[in-house]
RORO-442303 format. One record per residue (C-alpha): residue number from 1; residue in one letter; z, x negated, y negated. Coordinates in steps of 0.05 Angstrom, whole numbers, plus 5000, padded with zeros to 4 digits. Last residue first. Layout:
# RORO-442303
  nr rest    z    x    y
 NUM    A    Z    X    Y
...
END
This chain:
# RORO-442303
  nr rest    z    x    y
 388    X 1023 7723 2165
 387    X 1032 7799 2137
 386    X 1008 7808 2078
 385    X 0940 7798 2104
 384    X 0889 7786 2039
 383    X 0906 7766 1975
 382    X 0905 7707 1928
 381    X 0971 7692 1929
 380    X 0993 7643 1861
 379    X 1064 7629 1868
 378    X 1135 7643 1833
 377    X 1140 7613 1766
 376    X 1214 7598 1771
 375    X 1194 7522 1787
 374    X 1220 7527 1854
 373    X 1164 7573 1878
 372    X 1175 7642 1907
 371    X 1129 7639 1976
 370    X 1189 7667 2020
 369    X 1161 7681 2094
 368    X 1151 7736 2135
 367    X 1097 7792 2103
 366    X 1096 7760 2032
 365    X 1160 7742 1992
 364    X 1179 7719 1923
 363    X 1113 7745 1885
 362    X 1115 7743 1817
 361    X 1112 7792 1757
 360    X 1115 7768 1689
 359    X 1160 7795 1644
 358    X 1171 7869 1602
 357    X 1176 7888 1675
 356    X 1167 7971 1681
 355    X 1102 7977 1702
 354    X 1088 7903 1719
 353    X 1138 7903 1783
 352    X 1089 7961 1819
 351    X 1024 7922 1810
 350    X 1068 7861 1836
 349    X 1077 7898 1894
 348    X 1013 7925 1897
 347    X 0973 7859 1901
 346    X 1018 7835 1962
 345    X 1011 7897 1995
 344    X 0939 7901 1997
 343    X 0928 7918 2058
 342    X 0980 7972 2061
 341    X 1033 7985 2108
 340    X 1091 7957 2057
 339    X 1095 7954 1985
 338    X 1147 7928 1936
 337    X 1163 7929 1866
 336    X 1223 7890 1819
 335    X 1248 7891 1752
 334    X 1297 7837 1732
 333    X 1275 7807 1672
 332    X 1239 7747 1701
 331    X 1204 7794 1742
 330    X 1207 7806 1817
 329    X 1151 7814 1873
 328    X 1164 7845 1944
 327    X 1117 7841 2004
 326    X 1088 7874 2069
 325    X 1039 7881 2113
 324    X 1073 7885 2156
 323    X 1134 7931 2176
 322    X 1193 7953 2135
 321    X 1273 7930 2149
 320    X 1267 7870 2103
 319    X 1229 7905 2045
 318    X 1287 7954 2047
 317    X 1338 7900 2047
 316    X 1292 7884 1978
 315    X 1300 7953 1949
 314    X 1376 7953 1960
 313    X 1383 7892 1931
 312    X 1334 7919 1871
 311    X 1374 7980 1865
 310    X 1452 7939 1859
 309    X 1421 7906 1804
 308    X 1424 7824 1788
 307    X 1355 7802 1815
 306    X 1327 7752 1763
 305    X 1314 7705 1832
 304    X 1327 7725 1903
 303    X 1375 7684 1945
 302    X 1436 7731 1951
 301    X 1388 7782 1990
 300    X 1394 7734 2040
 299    X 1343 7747 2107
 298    X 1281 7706 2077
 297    X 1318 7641 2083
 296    X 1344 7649 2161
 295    X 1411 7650 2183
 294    X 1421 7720 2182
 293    X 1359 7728 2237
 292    X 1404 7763 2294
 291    X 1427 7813 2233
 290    X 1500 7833 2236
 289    X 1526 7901 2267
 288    X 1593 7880 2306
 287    X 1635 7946 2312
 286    X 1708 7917 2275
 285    X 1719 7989 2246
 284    X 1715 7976 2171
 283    X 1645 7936 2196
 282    X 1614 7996 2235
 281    X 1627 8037 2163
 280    X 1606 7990 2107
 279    X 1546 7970 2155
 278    X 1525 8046 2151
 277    X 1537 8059 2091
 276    X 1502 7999 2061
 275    X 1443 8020 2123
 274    X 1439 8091 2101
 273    X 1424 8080 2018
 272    X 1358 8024 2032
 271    X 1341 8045 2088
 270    X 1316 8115 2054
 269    X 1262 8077 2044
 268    X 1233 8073 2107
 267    X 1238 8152 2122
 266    X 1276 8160 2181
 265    X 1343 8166 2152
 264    X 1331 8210 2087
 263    X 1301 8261 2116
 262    X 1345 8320 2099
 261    X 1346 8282 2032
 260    X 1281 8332 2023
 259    X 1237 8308 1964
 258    X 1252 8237 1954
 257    X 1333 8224 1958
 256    X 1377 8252 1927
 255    X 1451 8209 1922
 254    X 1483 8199 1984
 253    X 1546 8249 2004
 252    X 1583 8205 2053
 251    X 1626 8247 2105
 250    X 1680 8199 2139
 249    X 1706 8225 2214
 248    X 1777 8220 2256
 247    X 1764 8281 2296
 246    X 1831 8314 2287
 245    X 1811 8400 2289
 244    X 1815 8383 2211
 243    X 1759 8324 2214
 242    X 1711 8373 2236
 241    X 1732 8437 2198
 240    X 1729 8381 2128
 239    X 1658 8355 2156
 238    X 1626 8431 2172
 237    X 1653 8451 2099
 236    X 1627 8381 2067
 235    X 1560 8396 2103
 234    X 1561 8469 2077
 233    X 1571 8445 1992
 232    X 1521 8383 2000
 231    X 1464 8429 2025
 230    X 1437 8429 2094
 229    X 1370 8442 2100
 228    X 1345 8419 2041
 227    X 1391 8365 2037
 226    X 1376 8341 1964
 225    X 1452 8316 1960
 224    X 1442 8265 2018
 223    X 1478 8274 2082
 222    X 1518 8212 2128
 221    X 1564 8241 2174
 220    X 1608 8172 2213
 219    X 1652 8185 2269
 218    X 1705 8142 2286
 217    X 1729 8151 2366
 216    X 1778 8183 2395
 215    X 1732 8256 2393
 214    X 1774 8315 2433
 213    X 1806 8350 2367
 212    X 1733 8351 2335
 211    X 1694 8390 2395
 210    X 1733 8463 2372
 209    X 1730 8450 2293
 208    X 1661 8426 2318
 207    X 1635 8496 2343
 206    X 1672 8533 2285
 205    X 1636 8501 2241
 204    X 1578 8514 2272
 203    X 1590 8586 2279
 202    X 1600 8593 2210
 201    X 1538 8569 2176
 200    X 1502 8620 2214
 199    X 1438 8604 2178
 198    X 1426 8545 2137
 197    X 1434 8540 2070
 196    X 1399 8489 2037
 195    X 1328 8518 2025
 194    X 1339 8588 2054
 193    X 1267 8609 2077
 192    X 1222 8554 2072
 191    X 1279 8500 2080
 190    X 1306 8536 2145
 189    X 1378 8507 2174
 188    X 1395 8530 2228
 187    X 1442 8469 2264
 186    X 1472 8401 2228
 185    X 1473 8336 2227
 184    X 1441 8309 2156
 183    X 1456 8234 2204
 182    X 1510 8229 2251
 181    X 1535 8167 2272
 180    X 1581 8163 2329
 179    X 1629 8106 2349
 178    X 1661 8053 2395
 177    X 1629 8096 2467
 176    X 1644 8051 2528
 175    X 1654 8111 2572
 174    X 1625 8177 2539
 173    X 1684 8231 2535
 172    X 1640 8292 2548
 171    X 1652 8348 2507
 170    X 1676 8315 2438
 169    X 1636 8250 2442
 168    X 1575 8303 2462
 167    X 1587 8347 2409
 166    X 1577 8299 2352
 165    X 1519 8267 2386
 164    X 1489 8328 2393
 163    X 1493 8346 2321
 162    X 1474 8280 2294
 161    X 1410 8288 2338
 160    X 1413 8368 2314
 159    X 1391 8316 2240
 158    X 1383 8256 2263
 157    X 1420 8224 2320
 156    X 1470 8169 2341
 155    X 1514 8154 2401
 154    X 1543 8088 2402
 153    X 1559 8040 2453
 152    X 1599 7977 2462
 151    X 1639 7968 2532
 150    X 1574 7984 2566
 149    X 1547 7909 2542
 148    X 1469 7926 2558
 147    X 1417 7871 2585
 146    X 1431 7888 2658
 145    X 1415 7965 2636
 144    X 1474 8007 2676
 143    X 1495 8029 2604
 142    X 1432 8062 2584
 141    X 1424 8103 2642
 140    X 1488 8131 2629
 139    X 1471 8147 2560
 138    X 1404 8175 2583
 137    X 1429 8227 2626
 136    X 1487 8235 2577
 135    X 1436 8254 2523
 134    X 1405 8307 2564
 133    X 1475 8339 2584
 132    X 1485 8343 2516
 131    X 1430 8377 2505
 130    X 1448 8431 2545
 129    X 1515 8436 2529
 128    X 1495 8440 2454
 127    X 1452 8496 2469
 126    X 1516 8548 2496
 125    X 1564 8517 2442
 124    X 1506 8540 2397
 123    X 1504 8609 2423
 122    X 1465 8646 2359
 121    X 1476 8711 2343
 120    X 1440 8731 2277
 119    X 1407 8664 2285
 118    X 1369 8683 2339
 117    X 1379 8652 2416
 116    X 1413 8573 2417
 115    X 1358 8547 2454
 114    X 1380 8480 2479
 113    X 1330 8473 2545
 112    X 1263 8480 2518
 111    X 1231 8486 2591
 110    X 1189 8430 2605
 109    X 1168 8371 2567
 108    X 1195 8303 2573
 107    X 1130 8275 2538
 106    X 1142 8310 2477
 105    X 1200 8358 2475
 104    X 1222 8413 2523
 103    X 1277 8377 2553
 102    X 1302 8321 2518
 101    X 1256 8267 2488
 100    X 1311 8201 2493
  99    X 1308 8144 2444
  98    X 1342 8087 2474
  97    X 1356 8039 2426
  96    X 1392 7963 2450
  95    X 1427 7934 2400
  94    X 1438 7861 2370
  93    X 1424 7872 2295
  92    X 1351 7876 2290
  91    X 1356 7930 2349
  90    X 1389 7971 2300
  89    X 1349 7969 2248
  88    X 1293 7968 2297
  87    X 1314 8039 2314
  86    X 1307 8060 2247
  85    X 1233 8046 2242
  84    X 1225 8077 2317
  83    X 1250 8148 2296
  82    X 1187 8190 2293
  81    X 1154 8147 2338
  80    X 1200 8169 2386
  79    X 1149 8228 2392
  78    X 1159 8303 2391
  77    X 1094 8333 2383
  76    X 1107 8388 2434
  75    X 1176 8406 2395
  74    X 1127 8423 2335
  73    X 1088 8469 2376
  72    X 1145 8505 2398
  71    X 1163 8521 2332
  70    X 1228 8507 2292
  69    X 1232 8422 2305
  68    X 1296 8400 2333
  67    X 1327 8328 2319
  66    X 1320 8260 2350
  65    X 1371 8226 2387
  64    X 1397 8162 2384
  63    X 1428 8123 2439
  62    X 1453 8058 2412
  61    X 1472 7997 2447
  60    X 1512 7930 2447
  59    X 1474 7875 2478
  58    X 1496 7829 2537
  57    X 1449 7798 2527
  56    X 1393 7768 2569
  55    X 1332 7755 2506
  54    X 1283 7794 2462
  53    X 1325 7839 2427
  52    X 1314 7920 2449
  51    X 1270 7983 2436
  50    X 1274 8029 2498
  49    X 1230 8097 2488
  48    X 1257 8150 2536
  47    X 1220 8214 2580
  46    X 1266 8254 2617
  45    X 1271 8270 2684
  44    X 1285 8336 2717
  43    X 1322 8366 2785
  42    X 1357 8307 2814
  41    X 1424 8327 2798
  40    X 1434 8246 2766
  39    X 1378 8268 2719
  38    X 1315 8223 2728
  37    X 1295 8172 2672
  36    X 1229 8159 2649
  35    X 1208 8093 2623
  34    X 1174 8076 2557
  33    X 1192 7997 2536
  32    X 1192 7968 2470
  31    X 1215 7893 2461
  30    X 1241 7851 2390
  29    X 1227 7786 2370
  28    X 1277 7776 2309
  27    X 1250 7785 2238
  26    X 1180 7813 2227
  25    X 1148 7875 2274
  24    X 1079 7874 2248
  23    X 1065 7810 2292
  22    X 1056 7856 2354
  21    X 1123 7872 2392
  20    X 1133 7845 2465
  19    X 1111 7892 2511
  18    X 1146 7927 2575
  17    X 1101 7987 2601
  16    X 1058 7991 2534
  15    X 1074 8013 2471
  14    X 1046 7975 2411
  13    X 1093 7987 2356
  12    X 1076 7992 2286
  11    X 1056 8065 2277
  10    X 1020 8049 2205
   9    X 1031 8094 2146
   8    X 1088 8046 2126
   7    X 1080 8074 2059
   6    X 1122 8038 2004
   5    X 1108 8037 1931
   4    X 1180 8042 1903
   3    X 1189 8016 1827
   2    X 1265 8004 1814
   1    X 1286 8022 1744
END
């Protein structure tokens, strides 16, 4: 049984103009950058979060978009906060992430662009175009960086993100673009009034049968079975009327996950079921997506003591891909914990190990480094900032 205690409560990036990340951000040394970027017509910018790698490049680059909150107030609070964790997954491995705020969210603000009208006749081709035409404003931006290889891009999204990003390989034939992936992508869906089945399941299928004979490049649709606003049944029928029209697409169907799998890729631990799928996928498709720190001690799961199940890998690539303060603790008969974003992490890892572990609990790593001793024993830690 893997024990979860993980709350990266914390927003762990500093944003300033052009910052280096604070020393909550662990691994490689990675820069976040707001800009605003005008629309080749002239007539609008939009506001975009760049997280990269420290260093020249040429980096790949991902473009992921966020989804589509039901009130207007919601779409105010838009923030690429939202998303940030997963974009340093990405921009752990080599990538640029440019998280654009199309029009009418956040910071971009404006006129909400991508209205598809009421669900009893919605246009979605009609609010796809506009968003699209959002995400190609920053796609295009994104591949005139100096830091940015434009030969190896990806579009990604959460959510009417993944939608988006599905329509726009289909609508706009993205130079450079190697692949899309689409996370619980989808339109209409309404947990408090259908949970799992969205509205005007139809036209949406209908709306990528049409985009899915004009995508060249593998598509990845990630859901998870608790999808409470797409359930597993309507995101197989959008994949099967997807890949039919020719798009040449892989649905994964991940186990539940917390309350709402809708949410499954921006919470932290969901990492631990996206990024196997997702590495499984880039890699069957030659898309380099390897971790700039793999040589490093803390970086192999392989290392680990008493760790033989496929949850407790998972749980420490977790630990990897959260913010300090964090730490994860193992027992000599194979039960793990972890904790991230608290104070205390280090004390409620081990908290966590001891309530299934019919064996001691040790520490075997602490905000950066591996303190597991070679005796077996692990080490004494005393406390404190889980993060040094």
């Amino acid at each position: 049984m893997v024990l979860r205690l993980c709350l990266c409560l914390c927003l762990w990036l500093c944003i300033g103009r052009a910052a280096v990340a604070e020393d909550s951000i662990l691994g490689p040394r990675l820069v976040q950058e707001d800009v605003r970027i005008p629309a080749a017509n002239g007539r609008y910018t939009i506001a975009a979060t760049i997280l990269r790698p420290e260093g020249q490049g040429p980096f790949g680059a991902v473009v992921l978009n966020h989804g589509t909150p039901g009130s207007a107030s919601g779409r105010a609070r838009e923030s690429s906060e939202l998303l940030i964790q997963s974009a340093a997954v990405f921009a752990r491995r080599g990538y640029v992430v440019v998280l654009p705020l199309r029009r009418g969210f956040g910071a971009t603000g404006g006129e909400f662009a991508e209205d598809p009208g009421t669900c009893a006749n919605p246009d979605y081709r009609k609010g796809e175009q506009a968003a699209s035409e959002d995400v190609m404003v920053a796609y295009e931006y994104t591949r005139g960086l100096p830091y940015v290889d434009g030969k190896r891009m990806i579009l990604a999204g959460q959510s009417a993100g993944g939608m988006v990003s599905l329509v726009t390989a289909g609508t706009r034939n993205p130079e450079g673009l190697v692949a899309v992936l689409a996370f619980a992508a989808g339109r209409g869906g309404n947990p408090d009034f259908r949970p799992g089945v969205p509205c005007a399941i139809e036209p949406v299928a209908k709306l990528l049968e049409s985009v899915g004979k004009n995508v060249h490049v593998p598509v990845l649709l990630h859901y998870a079975e608790n999808d409470l606003y797409f359930n597993g049944q309507t995101s197989r029928l959008w994949y099967e009327r997807f890949a039919a029209a020719g798009a040449p697409a892989e649905y994964v169907l991940q186990p539940a996950f917390g309350r709402d799998g809708h949410y499954i890729f921006s919470e932290t631990l969901g990492v631990r079921y996206w990024l196997p799928a997702v590495e499984h996928f880039l890699s069957k498709h030659g898309v380099p997506f390897e971790r700039l720190d793999v040589g490093q001690p803390i970086v192999s799961v392989e290392h680990v003591p008493h760790v033989h199940s496929d949850a407790c890998r998972n749980l420490y690539r977790a630990f990897l891909e959260s913010p300090a303060p964090r730490a994860y603790a193992v027992s000599g008969d194979g039960r793990c914990g972890f904790a991230s974003g608290l104070p205390d992490a280090a004390d409620a890892a081990v908290r966590e190990c001891r309530t299934s572990a019919k064996e001691t609990c040790s520490l075997y790593a602490v905000g950066g480094e591996v303190v597991w001793m070679p005796d077996g024993k692990g080490t004494a830690y005393a406390g404190g900032a889980a993060g040094k």
